[in-house]
N, C-alpha and C positions, 0 to 999 in steps of 0.2 A: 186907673190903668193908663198907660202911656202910652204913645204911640211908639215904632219901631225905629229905630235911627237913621234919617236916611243922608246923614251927613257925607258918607262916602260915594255918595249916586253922583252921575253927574248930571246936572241941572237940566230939565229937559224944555227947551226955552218952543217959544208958538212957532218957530219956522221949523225948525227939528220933528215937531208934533207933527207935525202939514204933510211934512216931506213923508214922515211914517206911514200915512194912510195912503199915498198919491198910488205907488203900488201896487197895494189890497183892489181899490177902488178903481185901478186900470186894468187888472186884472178882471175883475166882476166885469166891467163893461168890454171885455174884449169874448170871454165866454159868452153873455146875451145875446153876441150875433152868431155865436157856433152855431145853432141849427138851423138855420139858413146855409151854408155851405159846407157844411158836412154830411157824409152820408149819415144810414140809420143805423150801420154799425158802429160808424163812430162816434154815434151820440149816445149807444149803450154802454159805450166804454168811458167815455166823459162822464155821465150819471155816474158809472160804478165808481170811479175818480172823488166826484165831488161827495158819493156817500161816506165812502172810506174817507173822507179829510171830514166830515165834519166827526166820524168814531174816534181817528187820531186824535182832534184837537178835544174830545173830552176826556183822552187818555194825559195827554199834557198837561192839563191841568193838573193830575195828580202826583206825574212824575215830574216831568221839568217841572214845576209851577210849589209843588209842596216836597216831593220827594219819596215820593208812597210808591213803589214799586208795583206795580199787580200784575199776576198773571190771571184775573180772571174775570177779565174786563167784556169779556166774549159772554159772559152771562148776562148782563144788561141788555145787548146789542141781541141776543137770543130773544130775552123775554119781549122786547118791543117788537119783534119782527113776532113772533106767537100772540100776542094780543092784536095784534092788524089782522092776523087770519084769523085766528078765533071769534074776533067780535067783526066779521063781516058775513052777513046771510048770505047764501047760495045764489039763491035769485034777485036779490036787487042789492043798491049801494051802500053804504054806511054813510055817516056824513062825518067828514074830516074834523068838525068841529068839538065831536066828543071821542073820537075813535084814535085820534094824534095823542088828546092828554092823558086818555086812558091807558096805550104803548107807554110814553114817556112818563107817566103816575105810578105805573107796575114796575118798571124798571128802576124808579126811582126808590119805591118801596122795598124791595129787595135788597136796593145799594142800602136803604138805612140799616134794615137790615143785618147785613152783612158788614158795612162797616163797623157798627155798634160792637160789633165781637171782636172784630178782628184787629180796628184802631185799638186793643189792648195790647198787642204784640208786636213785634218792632222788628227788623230788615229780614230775616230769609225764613221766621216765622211769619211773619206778613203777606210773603210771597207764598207762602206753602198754604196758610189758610185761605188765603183769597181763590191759590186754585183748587181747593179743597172743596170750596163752596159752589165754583162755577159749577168743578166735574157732578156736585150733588146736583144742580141744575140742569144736569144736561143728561144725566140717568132718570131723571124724572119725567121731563119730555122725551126719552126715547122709550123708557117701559110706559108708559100713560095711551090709553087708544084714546081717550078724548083727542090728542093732542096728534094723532097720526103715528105713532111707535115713530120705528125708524124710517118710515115711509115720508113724513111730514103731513105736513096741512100745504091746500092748495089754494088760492086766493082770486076765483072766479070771477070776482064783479069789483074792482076798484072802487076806495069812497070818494067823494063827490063834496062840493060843497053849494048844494042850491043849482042854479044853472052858470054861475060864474066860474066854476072848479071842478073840472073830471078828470079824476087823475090818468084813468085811461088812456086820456090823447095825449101823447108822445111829447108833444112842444107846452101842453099846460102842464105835463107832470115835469119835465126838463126844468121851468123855469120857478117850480114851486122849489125843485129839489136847493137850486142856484140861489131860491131867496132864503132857505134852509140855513146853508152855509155861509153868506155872508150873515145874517141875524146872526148865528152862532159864533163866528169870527169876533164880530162886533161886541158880543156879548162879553165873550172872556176877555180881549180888550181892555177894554171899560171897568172890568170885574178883575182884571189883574194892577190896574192903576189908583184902585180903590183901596182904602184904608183896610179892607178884609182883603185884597191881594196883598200887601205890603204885608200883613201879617204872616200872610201862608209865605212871602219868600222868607221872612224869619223864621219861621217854623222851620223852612228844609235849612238853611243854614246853620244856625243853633238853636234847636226847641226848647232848649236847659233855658239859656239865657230867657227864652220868649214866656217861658212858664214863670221864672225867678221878678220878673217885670208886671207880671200881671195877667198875664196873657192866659184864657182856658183853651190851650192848644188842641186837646182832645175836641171841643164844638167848633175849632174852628176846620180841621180835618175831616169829620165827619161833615159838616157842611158841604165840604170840596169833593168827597166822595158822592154823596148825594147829586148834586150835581153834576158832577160827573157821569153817575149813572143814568139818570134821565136824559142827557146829549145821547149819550150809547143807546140810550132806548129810542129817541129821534133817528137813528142811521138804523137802526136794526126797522122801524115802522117801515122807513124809505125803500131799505132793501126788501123788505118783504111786498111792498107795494108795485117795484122793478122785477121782480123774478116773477113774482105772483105765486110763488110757492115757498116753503121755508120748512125747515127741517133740523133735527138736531147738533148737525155739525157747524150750525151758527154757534153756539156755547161751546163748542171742544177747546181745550190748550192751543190750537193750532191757531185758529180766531185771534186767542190770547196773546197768544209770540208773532203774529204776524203785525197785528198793530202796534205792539212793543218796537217789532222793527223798522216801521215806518217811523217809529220817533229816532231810531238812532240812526237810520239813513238821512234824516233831513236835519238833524242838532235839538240834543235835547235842549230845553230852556227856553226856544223860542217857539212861538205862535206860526210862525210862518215854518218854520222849520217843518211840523207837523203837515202841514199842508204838503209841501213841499216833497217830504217825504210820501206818503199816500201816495200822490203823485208817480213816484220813482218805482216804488214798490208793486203798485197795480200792472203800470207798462212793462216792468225788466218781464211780472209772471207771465204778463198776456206775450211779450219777446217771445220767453226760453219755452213757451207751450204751444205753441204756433208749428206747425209742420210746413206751412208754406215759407216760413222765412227762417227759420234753424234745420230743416226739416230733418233727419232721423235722431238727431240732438233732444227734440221736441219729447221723444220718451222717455228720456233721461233728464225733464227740465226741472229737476229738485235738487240734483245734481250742482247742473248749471246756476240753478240759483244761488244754491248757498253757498257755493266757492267764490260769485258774485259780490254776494253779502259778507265773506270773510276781507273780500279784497278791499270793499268800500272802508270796514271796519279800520284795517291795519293801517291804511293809504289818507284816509281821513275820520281821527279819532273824535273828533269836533261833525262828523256829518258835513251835507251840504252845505250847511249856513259857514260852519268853518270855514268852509273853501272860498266861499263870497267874501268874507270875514279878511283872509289872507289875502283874496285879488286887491281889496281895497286897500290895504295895506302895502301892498310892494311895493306901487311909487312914493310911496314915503320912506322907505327901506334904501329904495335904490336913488337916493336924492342926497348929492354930496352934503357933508358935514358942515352945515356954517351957510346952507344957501338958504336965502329967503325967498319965500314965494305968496301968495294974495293970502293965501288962506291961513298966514300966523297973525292977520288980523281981524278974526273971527273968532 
């Protein structure tokens, strides 16, 4: 079996690499000083940020990254937030050590799961099964009393890890959330630059071809699914651990289209785009929902939002990263014909 052709890439030489991460890696150290100079609202709203980027970037994986459409990716992100509250006693802690793999184990379960069915059918059957299965998951937690009906479960005593880790305190759960997302960043990274990423981009570009080469496309999809669903079950643990309550409108289509939407507000295909997105999408809702800064607007911010989202849509079809994409581009646009400059020697 061959590997995939990457003679049309362009060469990604050690300074190009370097410069890629400088970024990511500025970015992580400029959020470790946020809780020092931000209030406690605005480090609940940073959390919800960094949790929603690390749900986005395991949605990327399967749509920018392989091509798998899903709308029901809010099931994972569901189940992991239900197994934090389910397996935490009333009166004392859990310990994060088996209570994380256990979210991310069940969610990850499910993704097999589900993918194993559904990796048999292909674009808006795919989409249909996937949200077929979430909706089954999310009738099941709302008629289930184990599971709190449509009340939820409540999440009394946060888990712990010995005396070095209570997630309870505000600045050790902020900076567990923060090592979360960059590991996970990191992760796909690495996991997209590898001979099994280089696959899944053949995969979404021509499967035909990646199957006729050698390639068992189907394990390499359900892999990416899998994975994918244990990161969603990592943000769904997170969130359940920040609210301290969870409920079954974590699994609804809306979960679903919402982190769908943070990939095509920040460009599908990229890594940072996802982030990025999250990003966009968290702040416009907490914007248009806000009564002190739209205020009578604020009852109508569904409205607001999605005329928002149509506009970003039309105005940039490439998302954010587009837009970066185009600024870097202009002065080379607007650079007479025939002029040389340092950088045609690079």
């Amino acid at each position: 079996m061959s590997a995939p052709s990457s003679s049309a890439a362009p060469t990604a030489t050690p300074a190009r690499a370097t410069c890629g991460w400088l970024l990511p890696v500025g970015v992580a150290l400029a959020l470790a000083v946020l809780p020092f100079v931000i209030s406690s609202y605005q480090q609940d709203l940073v959390l919800k940020v960094l949790i929603y980027a690390i749900f986005a970037l395991s949605l990327e994986l399967l749509v920018g990254s392989t091509g798998l459409v899903s709308l029901g990716h809010a099931a994972f992100l569901g189940i992991g937030a239900y197994v934090a509250a389910l397996g935490s006693p009333a009166s004392e802690s859990a310990s994060v050590l088996w209570l994380l793999p256990a979210a991310m184990g069940s969610a990850a379960a499910y993704a097999l799961f589900v993918g194993a069915l559904s990796l048999r059918t292909k674009g808006v059957y795919f989409i249909m099964v996937t949200l077929a299965f979430a909706q089954m998951a999310y009738f099941v937690f709302h008629d289930t009393r184990i599971a709190g009906g449509s009340d939820g479960l409540y999440l009394n005593v946060k888990p712990v890890l010995g005396t070095l880790l209570d997630l309870d305190k505000r600045v050790h759960f902020y900076y567990f959330v923060l090592a979360a997302l960059v590991l996970t960043y990191a992760l796909l990274a690495l996991l997209l630059r590898s001979r099994f990423g280089h696959a899944l981009a053949g995969i979404r570009t021509n499967e035909q071809r990646m199957r006729a080469v050698g390639f068992r496309t189907y394990t390499y999809k359900l892999a990416a699914f899998v994975i994918a669903g244990a990161l969603a079950g990592l943000a769904g643990f997170l969130l359940a651990v920040k609210d301290g309550v969870v409920n079954p409108d974590l699994l609804s289509w809306h979960e679903s289209g919402g982190v769908l939407l943070m990939l095509i507000l920040g460009g599908l295909g990229h890594l940072r785009g996802a982030v990025i997105g999250a990003v966009a999408f968290t702040l416009l809702k907490e914007l248009y929902s806000s009564q002190g800064i739209v205020g009578p607007l604020a009852d109508h911010w569904q409205l607001t939002f999605g005329l928002t989202i149509i506009a970003f849509v039309a105005l940039l079809p490439k998302g954010l990263m587009g837009l970066t994409a185009r600024l870097k581009s202009a002065p080379a646009r607007a650079r007479p014909a025939g002029a040389v400059t340092g950088d045609d020697d690079e």
